[in-house]
C-alpha positions, 0 to 999 in steps of 0.5 A: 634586587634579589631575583626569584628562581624557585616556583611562586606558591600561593598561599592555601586560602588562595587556592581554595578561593580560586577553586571554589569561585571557578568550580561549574558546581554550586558549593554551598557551606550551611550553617546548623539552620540551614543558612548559608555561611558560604556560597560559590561562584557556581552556586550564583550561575545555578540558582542566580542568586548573588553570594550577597542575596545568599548568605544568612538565607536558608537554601530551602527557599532557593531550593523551593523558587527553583523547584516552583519555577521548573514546574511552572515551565518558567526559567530562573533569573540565570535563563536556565530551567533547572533540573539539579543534582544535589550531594549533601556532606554532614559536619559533626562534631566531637559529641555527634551534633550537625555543626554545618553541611556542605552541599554540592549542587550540579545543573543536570538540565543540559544532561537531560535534555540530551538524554532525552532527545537521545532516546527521542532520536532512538525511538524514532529510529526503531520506528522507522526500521519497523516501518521499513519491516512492515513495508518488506513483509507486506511486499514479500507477502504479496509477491508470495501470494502472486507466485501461488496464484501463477503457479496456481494458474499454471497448473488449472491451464495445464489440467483444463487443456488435458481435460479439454483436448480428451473431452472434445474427441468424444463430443465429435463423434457424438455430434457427427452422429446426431447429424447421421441420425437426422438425415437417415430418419427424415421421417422420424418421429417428432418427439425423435427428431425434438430428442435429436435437436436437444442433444445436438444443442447440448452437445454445443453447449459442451462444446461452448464450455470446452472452448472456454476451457482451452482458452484458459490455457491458452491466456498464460502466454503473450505475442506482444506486438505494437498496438494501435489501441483506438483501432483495437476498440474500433475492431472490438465494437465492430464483433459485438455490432450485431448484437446492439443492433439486434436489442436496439441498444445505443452505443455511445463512444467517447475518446479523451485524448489521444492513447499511445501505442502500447505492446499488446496482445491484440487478439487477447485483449481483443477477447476481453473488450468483446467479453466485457462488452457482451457481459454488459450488453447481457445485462440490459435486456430490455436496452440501454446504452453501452459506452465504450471509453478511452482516456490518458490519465495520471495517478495521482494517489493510491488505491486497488491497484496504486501505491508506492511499492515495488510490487503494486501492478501501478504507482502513485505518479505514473501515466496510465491508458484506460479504456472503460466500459459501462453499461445502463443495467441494474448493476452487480448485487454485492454479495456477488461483486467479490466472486465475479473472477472466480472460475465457473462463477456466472450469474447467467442462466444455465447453457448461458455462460460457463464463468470462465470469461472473467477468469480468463481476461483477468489471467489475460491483463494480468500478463500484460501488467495491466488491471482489470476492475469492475463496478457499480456507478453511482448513476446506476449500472456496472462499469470494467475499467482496463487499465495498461503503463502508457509510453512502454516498450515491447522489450521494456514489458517482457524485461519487466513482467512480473508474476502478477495474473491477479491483475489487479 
């Protein structure tokens, strides 16, 4: 036996045939018709048609099922949805006539699809960066305008305390003097002593309007100390009693769970139940019913004063303390609910109100953290809504106090 020690070789239409059943291309050998006179393994996984189905058949009608099938959404007999790539060579011959063509067939469905979802997962990543944009933007913004507006504030406290403290020395000494006059002239005139009690009550009205005054400085800063806030509202009812009592008005209180100790200013926030308190009973002159409310409350979704990002006063799944008061009146006209927290806005008559009340409680539960709201009820009347974080420390909301005196 003779042994072999040289490379075993293989004869070229071996290879050939090797390579061109095992290539991942359709090779497609076409006659001058355009029949096929040789057809590939690859060609048979693309089109999944056999080499026998093939030869003598035009490629134009293999080429036409795919191209029918694609469009109508539906998979070929190999299970694909074909998107093809086809290279085309000429044959020629010596006088330049087409003898044959070969063409090579590539499946760039999978291709596509990648490329697709490519650009799908690319897309959707810009989304969601111009989200996250927006997102920063709007809370950039809106602090920015918090900070304006605290500074803003400052500054009107600062120039209403300098103004307050020149005017009242003046108003003193007119004051002290009227009352001179009236008990030096107990015999005067009656139109003196008429003209004498008018200046007096102006110079109370003046007066009333500095007081005003000083309290917008004063509502920028807080003593916060634990506060029982159900003995609060008690307190608060009890400095306007007087006043339903005197209008023989109803007072309705209702209590919905029980509220949690919160860090408050008391006689800050004291002032502002009282405030919003006489503003609605003002508002029913001929009486009505005055409802003081106080409840425990989730938030369940966004709104005014909810969302999810960092700088809205509340968020979406917090635990609130509410305390609401309503009144029986004729409500608030429209046009006038977007000004009521202006500073010397009032609806009231001349020397009833100097419109700084809402202004200073604003400026008072934004300190807190806290949100001030008011509107008209559906049923008739207006209704103020406070509303505070419930369960946090003292020394959580001084760490955590934000430049927020919009409250809301």
């Amino acid at each position: 036996m003779i042994e072999e020690t040289g490379p075993r070789t293989r004869s070229p239409d071996t290879t050939l045939s090797s390579v061109f059943e095992g290539s991942a291309e359709g090779i497609i050998l076409l006659d001058a018709e355009d029949r096929v006179i040789e057809w590939s393994g690859g060609a048979t996984r693309i089109y999944g048609h056999s080499r026998e189905e093939a030869l003598g058949r035009p490629l134009s009608m293999f080429d036409s099922e795919a191209a029918t099938l694609a469009l109508m959404g539906v998979a070929h007999r190999g299970g694909d949805l074909l998107s093809l790539f086809i290279t085309p060579h000429r044959a020629r011959g010596q006088d330049g006539r087409t003898l044959g063509m070969v063409k090579i067939v590539r499946n760039v469905t999978d291709e596509r699809q990648r490329g697709h979802l490519e650009l799908v997962d690319r897309e959707l990543s810009l989304k969601n960066t111009l989200g996250a944009l927006r997102r920063s933007h709007d809370e950039l913004k809106t602090t920015q305008l918090q900070l304006i507006q605290s500074a803003k504030l400052e500054s009107i406290g600062r120039l209403a305390a300098s103004v307050a403290h020149e005017v009242k020395n003046p108003l003193a000494i007119l004051l002290a003097g009227i009352q001179f006059l009236k008990k030096s002239l107990p015999d005067a005139d009656p139109g003196v002593a008429e003209t004498l009690d008018d200046l007096k009550e102006a110079v109370h009205r003046a007066n009333g309007v500095i007081g005003g005054l000083l309290d917008f400085a004063a509502s920028t800063e807080l003593r916060l100390e634990p506060v029982n806030v159900e003995d609060m509202i008690t307190a608060s009812i009890q400095l306007v009693r007087h006043a339903l009592q005197r209008r023989h008005m109803n007072l309705e209180r209702e209590q919905r769970g029980e509220l949690p100790t919160l860090p408050l200013d008391r006689p800050k926030i004291e002032q502002v139940m009282v405030n919003l308190m006489i503003n609605a009973i003002d508002a029913m002159p001929d009486g009505g019913t005055l409802t003081v409310r106080s409840s425990l409350a989730q938030l369940t979704k966004p709104g005014d004063d909810v969302g999810y990002r960092r700088t809205d006063p509340f968020r979406v799944g917090e635990t609130v303390a509410l305390i609401e008061i309503e009144d029986t009146g004729p409500g608030i006209p429209p046009h006038v609910l977007g000004r009521i927290f202006d500073p010397s806005f009032t609806t009231k008559p001349p020397g009833k109100g100097t419109g700084l009340g809402l202004a200073v409680s604003k400026t008072i539960i934004g300190l807190h953290r806290g949100s001030i709201r008011i509107e008209n009820r559906p049923e008739g009347g207006a209704r103020a809504t406070l509303m505070f974080r419930a369960g946090e420390t003292i020394k959580e909301s001084l760490h955590d106090q934000a430049p927020n005196p919009a409250g809301g």
